[in-house]
DRENPA-3360 file (N, C-alpha, C; in nm, 2 decimals, always signed):
BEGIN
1 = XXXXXXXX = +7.75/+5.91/+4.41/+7.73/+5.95/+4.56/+7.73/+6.10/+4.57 ~ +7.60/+6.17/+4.62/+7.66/+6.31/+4.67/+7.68/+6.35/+4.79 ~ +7.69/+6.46/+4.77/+7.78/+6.56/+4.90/+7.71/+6.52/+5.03 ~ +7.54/+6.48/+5.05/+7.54/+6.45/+5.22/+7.58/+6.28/+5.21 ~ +7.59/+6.22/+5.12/+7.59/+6.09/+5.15/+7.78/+6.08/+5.20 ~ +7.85/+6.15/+5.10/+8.00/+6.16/+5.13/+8.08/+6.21/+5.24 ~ +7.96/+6.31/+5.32/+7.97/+6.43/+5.41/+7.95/+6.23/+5.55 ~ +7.85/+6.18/+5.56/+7.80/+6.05/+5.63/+7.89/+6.00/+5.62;
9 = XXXXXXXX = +7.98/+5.93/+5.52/+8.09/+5.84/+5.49/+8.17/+5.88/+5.61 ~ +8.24/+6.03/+5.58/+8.33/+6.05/+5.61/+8.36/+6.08/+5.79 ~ +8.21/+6.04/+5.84/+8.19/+6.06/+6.02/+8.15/+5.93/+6.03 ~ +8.14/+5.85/+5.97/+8.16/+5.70/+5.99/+8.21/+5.64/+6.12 ~ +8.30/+5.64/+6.09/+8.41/+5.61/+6.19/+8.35/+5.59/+6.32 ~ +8.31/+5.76/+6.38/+8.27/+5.78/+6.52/+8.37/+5.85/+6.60 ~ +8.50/+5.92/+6.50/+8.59/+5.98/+6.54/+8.58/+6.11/+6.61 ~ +8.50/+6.18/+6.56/+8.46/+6.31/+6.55/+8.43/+6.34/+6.70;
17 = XXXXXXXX = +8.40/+6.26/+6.82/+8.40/+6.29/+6.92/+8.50/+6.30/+7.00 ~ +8.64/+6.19/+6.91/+8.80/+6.20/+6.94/+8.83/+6.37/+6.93 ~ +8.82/+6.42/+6.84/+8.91/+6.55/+6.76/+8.89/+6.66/+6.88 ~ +8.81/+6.70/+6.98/+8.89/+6.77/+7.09/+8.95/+6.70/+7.18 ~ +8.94/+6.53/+7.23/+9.01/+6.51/+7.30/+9.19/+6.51/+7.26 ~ +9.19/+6.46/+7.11/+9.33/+6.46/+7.05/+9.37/+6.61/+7.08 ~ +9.29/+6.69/+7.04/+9.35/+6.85/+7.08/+9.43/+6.87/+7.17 ~ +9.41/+6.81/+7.31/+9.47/+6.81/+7.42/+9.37/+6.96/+7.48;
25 = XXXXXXXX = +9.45/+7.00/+7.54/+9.42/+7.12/+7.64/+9.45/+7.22/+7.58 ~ +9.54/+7.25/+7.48/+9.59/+7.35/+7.40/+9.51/+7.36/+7.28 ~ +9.42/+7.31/+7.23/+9.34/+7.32/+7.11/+9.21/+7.38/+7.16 ~ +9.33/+7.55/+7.05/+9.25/+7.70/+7.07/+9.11/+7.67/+7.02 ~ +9.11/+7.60/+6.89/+8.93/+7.60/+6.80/+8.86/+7.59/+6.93 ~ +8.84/+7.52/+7.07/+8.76/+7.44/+7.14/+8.74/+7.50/+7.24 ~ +8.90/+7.58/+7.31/+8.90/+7.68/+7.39/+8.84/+7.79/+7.37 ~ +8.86/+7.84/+7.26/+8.80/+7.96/+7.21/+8.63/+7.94/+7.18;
33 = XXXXXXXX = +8.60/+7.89/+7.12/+8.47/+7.84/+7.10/+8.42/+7.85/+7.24 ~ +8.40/+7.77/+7.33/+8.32/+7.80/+7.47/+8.37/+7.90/+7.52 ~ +8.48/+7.99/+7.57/+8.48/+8.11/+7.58/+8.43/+8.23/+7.52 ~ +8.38/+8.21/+7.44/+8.29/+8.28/+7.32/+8.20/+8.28/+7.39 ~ +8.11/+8.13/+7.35/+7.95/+8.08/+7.36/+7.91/+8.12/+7.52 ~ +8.01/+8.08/+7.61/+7.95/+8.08/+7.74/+7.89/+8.21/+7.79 ~ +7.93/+8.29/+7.72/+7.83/+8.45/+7.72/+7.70/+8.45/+7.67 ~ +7.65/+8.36/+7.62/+7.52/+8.34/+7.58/+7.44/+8.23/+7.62;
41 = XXXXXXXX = +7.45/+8.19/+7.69/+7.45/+8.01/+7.73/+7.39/+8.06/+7.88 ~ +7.27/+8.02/+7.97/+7.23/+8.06/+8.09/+7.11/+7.96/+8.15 ~ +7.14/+7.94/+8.26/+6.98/+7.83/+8.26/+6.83/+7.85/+8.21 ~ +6.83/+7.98/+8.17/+6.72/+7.96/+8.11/+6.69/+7.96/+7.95 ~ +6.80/+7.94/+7.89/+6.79/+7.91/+7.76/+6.75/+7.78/+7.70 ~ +6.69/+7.80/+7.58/+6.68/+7.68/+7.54/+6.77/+7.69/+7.37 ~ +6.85/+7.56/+7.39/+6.97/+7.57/+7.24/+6.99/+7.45/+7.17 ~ +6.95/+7.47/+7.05/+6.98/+7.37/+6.97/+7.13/+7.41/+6.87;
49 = XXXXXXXX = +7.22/+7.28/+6.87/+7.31/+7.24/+6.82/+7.27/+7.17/+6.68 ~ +7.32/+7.25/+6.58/+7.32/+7.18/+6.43/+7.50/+7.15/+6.37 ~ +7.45/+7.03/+6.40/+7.57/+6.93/+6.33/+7.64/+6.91/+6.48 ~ +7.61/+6.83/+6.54/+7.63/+6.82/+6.68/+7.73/+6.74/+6.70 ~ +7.79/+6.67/+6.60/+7.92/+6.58/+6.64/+7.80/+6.47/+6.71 ~ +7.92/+6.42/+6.82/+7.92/+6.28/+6.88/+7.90/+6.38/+6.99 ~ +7.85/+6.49/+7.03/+7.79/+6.56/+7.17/+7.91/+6.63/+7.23 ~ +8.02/+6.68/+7.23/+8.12/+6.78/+7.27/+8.05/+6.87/+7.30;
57 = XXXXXXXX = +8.03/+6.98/+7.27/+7.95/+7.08/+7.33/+7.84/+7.07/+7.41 ~ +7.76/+6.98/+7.31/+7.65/+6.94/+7.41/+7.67/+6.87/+7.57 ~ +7.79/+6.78/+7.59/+7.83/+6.74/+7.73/+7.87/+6.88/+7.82 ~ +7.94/+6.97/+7.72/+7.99/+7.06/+7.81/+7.85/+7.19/+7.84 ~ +7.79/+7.20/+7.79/+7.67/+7.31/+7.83/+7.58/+7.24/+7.86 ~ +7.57/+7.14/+7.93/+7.44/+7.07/+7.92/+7.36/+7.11/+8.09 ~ +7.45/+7.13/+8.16/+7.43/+7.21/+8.32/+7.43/+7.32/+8.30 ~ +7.44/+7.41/+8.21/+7.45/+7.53/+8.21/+7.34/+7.63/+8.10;
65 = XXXXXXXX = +7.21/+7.50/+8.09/+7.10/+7.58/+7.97/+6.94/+7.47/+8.03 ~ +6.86/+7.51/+7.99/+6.75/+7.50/+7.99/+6.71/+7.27/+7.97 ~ +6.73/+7.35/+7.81/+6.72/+7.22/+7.74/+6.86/+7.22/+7.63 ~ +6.90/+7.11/+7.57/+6.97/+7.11/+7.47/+6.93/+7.06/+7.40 ~ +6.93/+7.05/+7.28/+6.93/+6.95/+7.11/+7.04/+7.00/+7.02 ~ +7.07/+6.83/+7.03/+7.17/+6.81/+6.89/+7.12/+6.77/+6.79 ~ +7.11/+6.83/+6.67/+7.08/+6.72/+6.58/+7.22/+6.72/+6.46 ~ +7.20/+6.60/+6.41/+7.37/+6.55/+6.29/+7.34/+6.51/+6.20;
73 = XXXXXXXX = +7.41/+6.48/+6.09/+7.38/+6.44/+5.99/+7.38/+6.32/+5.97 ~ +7.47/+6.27/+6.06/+7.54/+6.13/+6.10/+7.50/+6.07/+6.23 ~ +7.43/+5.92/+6.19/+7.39/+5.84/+6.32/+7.42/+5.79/+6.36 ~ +7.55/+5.78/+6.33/+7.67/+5.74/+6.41/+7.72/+5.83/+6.53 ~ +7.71/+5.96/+6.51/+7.75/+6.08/+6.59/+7.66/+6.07/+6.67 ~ +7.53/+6.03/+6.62/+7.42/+6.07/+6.70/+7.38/+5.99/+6.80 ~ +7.38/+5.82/+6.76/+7.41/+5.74/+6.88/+7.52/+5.76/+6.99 ~ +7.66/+5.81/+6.95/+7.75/+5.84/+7.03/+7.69/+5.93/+7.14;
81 = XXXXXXXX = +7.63/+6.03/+7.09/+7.60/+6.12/+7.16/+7.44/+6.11/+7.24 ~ +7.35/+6.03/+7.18/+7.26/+5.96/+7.26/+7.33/+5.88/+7.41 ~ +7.47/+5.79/+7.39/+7.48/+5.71/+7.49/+7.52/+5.77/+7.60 ~ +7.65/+5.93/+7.55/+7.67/+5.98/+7.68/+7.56/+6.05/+7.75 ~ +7.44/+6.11/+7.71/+7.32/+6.17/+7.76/+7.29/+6.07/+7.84 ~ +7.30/+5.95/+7.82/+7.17/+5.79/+7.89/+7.31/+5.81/+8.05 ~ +7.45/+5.80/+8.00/+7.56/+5.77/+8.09/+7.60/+5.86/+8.17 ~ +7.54/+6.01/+8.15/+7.54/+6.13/+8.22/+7.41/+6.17/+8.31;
89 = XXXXXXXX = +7.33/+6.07/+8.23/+7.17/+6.10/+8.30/+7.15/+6.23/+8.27 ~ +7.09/+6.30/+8.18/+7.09/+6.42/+8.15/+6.96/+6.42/+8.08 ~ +6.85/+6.45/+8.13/+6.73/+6.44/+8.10/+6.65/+6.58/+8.03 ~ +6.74/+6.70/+8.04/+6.72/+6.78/+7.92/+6.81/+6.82/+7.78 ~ +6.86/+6.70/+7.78/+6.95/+6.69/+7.65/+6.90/+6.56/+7.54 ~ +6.88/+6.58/+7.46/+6.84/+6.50/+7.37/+6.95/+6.49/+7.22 ~ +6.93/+6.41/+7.11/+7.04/+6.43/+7.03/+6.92/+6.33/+6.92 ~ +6.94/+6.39/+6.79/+6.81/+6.32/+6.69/+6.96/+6.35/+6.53;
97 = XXXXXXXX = +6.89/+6.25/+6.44/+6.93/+6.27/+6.28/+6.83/+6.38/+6.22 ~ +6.96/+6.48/+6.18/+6.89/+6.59/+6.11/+6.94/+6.63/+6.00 ~ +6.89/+6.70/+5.85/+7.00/+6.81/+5.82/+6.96/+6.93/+5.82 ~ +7.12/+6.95/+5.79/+7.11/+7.12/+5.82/+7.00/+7.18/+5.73 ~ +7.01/+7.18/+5.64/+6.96/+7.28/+5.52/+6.80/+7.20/+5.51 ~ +6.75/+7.14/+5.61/+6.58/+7.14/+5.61/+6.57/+7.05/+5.77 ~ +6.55/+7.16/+5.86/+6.52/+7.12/+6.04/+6.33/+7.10/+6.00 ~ +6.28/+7.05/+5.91/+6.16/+7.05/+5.87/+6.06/+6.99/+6.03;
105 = XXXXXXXX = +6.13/+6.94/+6.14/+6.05/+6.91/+6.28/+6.10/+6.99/+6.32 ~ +6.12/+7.09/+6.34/+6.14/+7.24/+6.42/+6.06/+7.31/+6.39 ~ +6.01/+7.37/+6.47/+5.93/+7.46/+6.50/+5.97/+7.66/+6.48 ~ +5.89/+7.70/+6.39/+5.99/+7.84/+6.41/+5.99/+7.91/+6.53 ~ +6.09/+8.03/+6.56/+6.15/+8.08/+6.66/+6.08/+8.01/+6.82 ~ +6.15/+7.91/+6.80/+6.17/+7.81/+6.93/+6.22/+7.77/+7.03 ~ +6.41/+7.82/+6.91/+6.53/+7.83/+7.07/+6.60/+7.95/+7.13 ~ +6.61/+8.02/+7.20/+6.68/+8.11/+7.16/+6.83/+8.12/+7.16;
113 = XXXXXXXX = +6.91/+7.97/+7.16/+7.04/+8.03/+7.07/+6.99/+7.92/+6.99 ~ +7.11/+7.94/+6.88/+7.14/+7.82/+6.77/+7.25/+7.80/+6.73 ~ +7.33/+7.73/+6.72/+7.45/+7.68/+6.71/+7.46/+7.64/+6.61 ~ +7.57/+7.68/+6.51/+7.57/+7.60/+6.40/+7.71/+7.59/+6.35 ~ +7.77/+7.47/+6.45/+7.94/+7.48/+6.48/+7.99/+7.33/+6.34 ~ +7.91/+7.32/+6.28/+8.02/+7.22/+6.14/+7.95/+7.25/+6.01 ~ +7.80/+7.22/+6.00/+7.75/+7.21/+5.87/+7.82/+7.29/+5.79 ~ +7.86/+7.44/+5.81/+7.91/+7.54/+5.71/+8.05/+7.48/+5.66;
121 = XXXXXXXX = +8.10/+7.36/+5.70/+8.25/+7.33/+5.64/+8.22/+7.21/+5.56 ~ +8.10/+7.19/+5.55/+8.07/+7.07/+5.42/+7.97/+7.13/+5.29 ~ +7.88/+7.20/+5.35/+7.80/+7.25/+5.24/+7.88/+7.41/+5.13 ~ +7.83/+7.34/+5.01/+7.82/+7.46/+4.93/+7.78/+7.57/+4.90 ~ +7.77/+7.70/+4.86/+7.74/+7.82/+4.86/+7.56/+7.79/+4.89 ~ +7.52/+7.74/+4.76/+7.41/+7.69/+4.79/+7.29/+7.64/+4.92 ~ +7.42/+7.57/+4.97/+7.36/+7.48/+5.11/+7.39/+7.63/+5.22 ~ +7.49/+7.65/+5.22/+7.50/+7.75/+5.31/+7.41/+7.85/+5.35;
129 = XXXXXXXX = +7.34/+7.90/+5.23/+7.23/+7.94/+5.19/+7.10/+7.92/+5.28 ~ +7.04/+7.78/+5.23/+6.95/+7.72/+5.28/+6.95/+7.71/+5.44 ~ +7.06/+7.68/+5.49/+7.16/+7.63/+5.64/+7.13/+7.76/+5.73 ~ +7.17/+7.84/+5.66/+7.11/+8.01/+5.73/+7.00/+8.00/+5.75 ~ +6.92/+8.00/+5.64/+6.78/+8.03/+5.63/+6.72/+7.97/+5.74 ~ +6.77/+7.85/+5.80/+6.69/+7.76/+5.85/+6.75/+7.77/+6.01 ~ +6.85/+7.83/+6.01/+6.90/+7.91/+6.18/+6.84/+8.00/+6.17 ~ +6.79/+8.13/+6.10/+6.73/+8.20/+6.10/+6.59/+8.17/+6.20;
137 = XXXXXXXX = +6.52/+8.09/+6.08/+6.37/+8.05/+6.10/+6.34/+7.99/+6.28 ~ +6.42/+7.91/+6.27/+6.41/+7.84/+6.39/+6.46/+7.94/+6.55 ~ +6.53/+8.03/+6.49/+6.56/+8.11/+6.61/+6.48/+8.20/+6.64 ~ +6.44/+8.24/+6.82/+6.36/+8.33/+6.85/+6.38/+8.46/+6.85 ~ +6.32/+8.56/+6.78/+6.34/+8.67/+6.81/+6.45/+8.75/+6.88 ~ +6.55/+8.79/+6.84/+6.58/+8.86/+6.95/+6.76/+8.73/+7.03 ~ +6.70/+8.61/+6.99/+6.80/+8.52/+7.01/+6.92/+8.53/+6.93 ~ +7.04/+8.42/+6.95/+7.12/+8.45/+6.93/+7.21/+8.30/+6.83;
145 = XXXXXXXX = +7.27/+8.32/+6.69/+7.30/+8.22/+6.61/+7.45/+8.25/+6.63 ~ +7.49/+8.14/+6.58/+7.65/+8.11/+6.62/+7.70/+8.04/+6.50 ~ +7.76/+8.07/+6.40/+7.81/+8.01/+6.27/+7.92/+7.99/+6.26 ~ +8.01/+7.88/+6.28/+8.12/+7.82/+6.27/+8.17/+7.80/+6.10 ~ +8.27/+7.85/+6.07/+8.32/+7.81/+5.95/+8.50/+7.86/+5.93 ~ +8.49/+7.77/+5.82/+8.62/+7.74/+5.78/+8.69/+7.83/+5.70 ~ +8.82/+7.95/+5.72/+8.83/+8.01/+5.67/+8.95/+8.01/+5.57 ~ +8.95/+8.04/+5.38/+9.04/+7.99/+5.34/+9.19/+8.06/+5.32;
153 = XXXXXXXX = +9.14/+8.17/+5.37/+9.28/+8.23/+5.39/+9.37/+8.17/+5.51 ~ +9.32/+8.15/+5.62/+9.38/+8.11/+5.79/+9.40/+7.99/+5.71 ~ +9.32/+7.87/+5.68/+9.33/+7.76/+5.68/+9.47/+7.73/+5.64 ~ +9.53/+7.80/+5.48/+9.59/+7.80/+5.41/+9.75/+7.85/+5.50 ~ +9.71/+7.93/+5.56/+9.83/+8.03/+5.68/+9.88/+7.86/+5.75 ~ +9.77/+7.84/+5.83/+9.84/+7.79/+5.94/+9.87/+7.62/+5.88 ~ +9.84/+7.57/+5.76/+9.91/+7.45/+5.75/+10.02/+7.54/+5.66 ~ +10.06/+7.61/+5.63/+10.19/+7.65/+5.56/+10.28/+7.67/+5.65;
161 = XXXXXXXX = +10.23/+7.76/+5.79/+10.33/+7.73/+5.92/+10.40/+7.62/+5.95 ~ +10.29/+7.50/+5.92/+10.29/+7.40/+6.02/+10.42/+7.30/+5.86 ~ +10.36/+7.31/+5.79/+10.42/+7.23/+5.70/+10.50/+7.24/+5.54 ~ +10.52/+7.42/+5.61/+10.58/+7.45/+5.48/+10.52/+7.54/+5.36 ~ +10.56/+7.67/+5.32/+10.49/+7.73/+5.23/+10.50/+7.68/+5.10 ~ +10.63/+7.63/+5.08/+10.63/+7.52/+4.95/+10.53/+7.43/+4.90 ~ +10.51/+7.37/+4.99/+10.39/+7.29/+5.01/+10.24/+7.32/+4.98 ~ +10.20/+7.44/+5.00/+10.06/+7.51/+5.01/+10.07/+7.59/+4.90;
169 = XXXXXXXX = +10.19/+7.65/+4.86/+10.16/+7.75/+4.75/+10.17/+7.68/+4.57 ~ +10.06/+7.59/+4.58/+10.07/+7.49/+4.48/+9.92/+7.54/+4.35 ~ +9.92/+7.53/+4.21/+9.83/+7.62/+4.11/+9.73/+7.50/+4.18 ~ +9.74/+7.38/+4.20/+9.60/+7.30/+4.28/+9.51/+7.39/+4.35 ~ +9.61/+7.41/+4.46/+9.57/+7.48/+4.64/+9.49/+7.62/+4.55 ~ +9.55/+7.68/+4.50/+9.51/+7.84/+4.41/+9.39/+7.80/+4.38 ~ +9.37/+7.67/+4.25/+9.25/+7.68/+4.19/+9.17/+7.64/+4.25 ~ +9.11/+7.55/+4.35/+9.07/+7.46/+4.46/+9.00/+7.61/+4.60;
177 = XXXXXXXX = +9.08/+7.60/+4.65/+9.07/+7.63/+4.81/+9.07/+7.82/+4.75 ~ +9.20/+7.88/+4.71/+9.13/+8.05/+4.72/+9.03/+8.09/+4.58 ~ +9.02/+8.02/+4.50/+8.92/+8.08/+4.40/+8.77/+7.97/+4.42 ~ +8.82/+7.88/+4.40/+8.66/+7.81/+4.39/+8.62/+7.77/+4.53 ~ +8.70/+7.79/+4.67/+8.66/+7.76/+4.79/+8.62/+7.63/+4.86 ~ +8.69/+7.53/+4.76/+8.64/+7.41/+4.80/+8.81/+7.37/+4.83 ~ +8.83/+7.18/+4.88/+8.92/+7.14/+4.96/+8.95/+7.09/+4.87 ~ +9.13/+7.08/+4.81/+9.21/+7.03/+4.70/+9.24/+6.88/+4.71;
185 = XXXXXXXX = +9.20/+6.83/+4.88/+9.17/+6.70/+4.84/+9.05/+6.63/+4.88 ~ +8.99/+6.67/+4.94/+8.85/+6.63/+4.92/+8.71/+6.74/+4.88 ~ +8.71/+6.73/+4.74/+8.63/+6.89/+4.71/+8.46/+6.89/+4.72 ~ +8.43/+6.76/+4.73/+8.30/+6.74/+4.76/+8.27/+6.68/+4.89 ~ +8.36/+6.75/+4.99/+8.34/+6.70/+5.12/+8.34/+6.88/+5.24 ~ +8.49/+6.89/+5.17/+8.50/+7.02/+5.28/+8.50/+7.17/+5.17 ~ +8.42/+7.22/+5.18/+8.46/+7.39/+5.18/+8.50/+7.50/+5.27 ~ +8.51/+7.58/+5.21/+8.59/+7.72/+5.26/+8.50/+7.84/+5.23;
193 = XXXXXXXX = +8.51/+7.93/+5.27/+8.45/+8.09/+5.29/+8.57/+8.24/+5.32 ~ +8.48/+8.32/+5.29/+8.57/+8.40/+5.36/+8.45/+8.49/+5.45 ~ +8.52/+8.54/+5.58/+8.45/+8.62/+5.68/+8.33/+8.75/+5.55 ~ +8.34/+8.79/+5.49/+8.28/+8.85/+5.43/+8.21/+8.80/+5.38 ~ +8.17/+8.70/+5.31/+8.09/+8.60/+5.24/+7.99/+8.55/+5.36 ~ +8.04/+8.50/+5.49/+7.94/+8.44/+5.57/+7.89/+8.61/+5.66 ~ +7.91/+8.70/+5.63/+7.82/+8.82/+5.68/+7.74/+8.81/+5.58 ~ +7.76/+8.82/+5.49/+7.70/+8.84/+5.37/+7.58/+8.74/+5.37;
201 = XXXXXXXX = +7.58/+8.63/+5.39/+7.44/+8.56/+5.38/+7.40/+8.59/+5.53 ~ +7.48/+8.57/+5.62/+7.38/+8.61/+5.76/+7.28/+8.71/+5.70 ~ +7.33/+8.84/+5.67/+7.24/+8.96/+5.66/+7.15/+8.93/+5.53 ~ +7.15/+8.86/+5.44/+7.05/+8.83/+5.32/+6.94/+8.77/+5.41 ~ +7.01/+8.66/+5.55/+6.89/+8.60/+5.58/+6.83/+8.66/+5.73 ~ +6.81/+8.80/+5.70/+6.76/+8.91/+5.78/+6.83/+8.92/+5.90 ~ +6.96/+8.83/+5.92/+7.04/+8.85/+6.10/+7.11/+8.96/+6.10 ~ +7.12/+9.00/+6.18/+7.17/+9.14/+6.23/+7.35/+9.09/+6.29;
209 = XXXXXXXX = +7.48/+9.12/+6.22/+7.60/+9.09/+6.29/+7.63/+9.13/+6.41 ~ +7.64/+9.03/+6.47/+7.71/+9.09/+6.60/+7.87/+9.09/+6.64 ~ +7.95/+8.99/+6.63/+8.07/+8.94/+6.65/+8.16/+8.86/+6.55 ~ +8.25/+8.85/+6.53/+8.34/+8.79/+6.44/+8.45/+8.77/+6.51 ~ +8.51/+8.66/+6.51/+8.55/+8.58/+6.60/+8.65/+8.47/+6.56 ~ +8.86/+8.46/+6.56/+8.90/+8.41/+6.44/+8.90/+8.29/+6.63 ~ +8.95/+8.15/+6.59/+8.95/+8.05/+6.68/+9.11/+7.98/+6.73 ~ +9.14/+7.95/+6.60/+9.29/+7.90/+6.58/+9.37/+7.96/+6.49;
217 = XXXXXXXX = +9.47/+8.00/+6.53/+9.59/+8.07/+6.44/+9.73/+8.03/+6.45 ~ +9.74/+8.02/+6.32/+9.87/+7.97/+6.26/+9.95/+7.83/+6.36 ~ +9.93/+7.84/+6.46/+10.00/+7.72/+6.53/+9.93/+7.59/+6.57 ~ +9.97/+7.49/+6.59/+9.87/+7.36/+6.57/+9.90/+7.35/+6.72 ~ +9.84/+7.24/+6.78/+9.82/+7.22/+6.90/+9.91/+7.14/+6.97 ~ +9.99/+7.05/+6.88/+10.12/+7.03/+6.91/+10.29/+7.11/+6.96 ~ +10.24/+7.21/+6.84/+10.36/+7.32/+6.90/+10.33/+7.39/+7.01 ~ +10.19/+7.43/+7.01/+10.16/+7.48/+7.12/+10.23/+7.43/+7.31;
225 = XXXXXXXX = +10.18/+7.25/+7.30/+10.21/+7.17/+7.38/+10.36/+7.17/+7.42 ~ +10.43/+7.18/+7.30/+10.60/+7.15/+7.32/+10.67/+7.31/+7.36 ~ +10.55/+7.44/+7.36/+10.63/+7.57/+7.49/+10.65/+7.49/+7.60 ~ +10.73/+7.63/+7.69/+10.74/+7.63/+7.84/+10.61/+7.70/+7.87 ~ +10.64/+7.63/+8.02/+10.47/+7.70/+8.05/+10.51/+7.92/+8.04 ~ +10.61/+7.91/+8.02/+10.63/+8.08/+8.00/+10.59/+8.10/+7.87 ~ +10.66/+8.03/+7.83/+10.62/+8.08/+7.68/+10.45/+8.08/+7.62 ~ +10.39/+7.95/+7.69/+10.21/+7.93/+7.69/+10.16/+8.02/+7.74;
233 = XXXXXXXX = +10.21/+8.07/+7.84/+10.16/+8.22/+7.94/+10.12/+8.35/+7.81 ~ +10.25/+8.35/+7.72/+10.24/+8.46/+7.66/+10.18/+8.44/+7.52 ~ +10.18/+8.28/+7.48/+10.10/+8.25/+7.34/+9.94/+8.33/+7.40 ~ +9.89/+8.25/+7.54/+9.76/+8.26/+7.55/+9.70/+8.42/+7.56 ~ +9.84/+8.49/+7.59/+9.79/+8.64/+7.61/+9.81/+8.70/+7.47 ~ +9.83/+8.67/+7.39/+9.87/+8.67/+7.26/+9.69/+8.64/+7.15 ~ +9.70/+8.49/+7.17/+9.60/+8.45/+7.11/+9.47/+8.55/+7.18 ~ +9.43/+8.56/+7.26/+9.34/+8.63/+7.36/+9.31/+8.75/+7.28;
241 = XXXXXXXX = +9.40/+8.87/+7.23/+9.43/+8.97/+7.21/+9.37/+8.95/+7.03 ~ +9.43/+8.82/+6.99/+9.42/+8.82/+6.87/+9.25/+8.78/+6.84 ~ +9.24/+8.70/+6.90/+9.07/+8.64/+6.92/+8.99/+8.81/+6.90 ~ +9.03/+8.87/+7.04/+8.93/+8.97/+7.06/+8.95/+9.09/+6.95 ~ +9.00/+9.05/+6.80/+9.04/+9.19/+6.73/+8.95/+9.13/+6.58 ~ +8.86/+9.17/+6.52/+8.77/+9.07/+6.42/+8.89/+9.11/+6.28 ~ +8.97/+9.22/+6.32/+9.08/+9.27/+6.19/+9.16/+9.15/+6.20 ~ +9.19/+9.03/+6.26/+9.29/+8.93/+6.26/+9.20/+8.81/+6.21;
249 = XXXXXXXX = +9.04/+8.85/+6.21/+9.00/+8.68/+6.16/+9.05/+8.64/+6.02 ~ +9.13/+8.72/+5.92/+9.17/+8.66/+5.82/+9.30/+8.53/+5.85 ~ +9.35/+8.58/+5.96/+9.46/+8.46/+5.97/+9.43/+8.33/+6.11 ~ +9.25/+8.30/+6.09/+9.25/+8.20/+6.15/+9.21/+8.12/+6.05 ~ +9.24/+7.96/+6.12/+9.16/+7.84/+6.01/+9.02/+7.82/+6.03 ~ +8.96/+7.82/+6.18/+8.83/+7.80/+6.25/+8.77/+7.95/+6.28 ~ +8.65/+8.00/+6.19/+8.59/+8.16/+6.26/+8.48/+8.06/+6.32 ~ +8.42/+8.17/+6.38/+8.30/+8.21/+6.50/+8.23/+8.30/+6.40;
257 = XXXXXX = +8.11/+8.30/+6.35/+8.06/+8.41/+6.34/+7.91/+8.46/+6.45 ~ +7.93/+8.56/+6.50/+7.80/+8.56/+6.63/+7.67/+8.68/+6.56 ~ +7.57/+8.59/+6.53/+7.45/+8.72/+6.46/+7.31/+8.74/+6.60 ~ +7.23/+8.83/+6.55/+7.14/+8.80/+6.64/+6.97/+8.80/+6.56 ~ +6.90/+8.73/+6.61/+6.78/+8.72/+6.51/+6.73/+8.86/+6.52 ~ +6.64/+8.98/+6.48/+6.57/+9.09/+6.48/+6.49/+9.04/+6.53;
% end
């Protein structure tokens, strides 16, 4: 079996449109993410979503842009996200099976943003590669790409918060997740990067950096939930501060990276 058939297995389910609601209200990756995007997002844009889930974003910007397109790897995701379009009546949103690393029905510089909020956490250096190249192509001039990825320093921070540095500081976790950048338990499913690595191919694949952007840090969304609303007052002025400093994206799990096409 390879990496897109195992990448398919593993959105099976139809979960993936669960994982912000389980977040609750406190789950910064989600919070952060549309306080980002929504500075680029206007009615008269047109934006395609690569690796679209079960439509989360796409429900949430869908009044707020031109046209939408999702496309996933998974059509399971993609029916999900077809049904709320039909149950929202949203007749400039659409949702199709795609992959990342060949949009071969796209058209070049066609949208002008591009989203590309999961593929980067399943593909390899390789695919990442390709994945760019093809946000690149498809974006208009002048438009604006959005590269979500997994980072393995933060990742590593904030489940050691959550669960222990005993636990994470294992020769596995070492050889796996900080040298070869892949997941110590599923290695042909999820990878890892570091913020310098994903500039690094942006700018091979002619984007110009704009922003860097860490999402979630060190605390999960449950601790978050169990403050006082005092103490949430001062996480959120805290995390805010930390979001807006690109010298702290090493200690998130979820980056942003924001480029712009030339």
């Amino acid at each position: 079996m390879d990496n897109k058939e195992k990448v398919i297995n593993a959105y099976a389910s139809g979960n993936e449109i669960n994982r912000a609601k389980e977040a609750g209200q406190y789950g910064m990756e989600f919070i952060n993410t549309k306080k980002i995007l929504n500075k680029y997002i206007s009615k008269d844009k047109r934006i395609l979503e690569i690796g679209c889930g079960g439509g989360y974003y796409g429900m949430y910007f869908a009044e707020s842009c031109q046209e939408y397109v999702g496309i996933d790897l998974s059509s399971v995701n993609i029916n999900i996200f077809q049904k709320l379009i039909i149950e929202n009546g949203y007749s400039n949103v659409k949702a199709e099976v795609g992959d990342a690393t060949d949009l071969c029905n796209v058209a070049d510089n066609s949208f002008d943003v591009v989203l590309c909020l999961g593929p980067m956490y399943h593909l390899n250096p390789e695919g990442r590669t390709k994945c760019m190249a093809e946000c690149a192509r498809i974006c208009k001039p002048g438009g604006i790409i959005a590269i979500a990825f997994i980072n393995k320093t933060g990742a590593i921070a904030k489940f050691a918060a959550a669960f222990g540095w005993e636990n994470l500081l294992t020769p596995k976790i070492d050889e796996n997740v900080l040298t070869k950048g892949i997941d110590d338990a599923n290695p042909d499913i999820f990878f890892y990067s570091m913020p310098e690595e994903m500039i690094a191919e942006a700018t091979k694949a002619g984007l110009t950096y704009e922003r860097l952007a860490g999402l979630d840090f060190l605390l999960t969304d449950n601790v978050i939930e169990g403050f006082s609303e005092e103490q949430r007052k001062v996480w959120f002025h805290l995390a805010d501060l930390i979001v807006s400093s690109k010298y702290c994206v090493g200690l998130t799990n979820h980056a942003l990276l924001i480029c712009r096409k030339k």
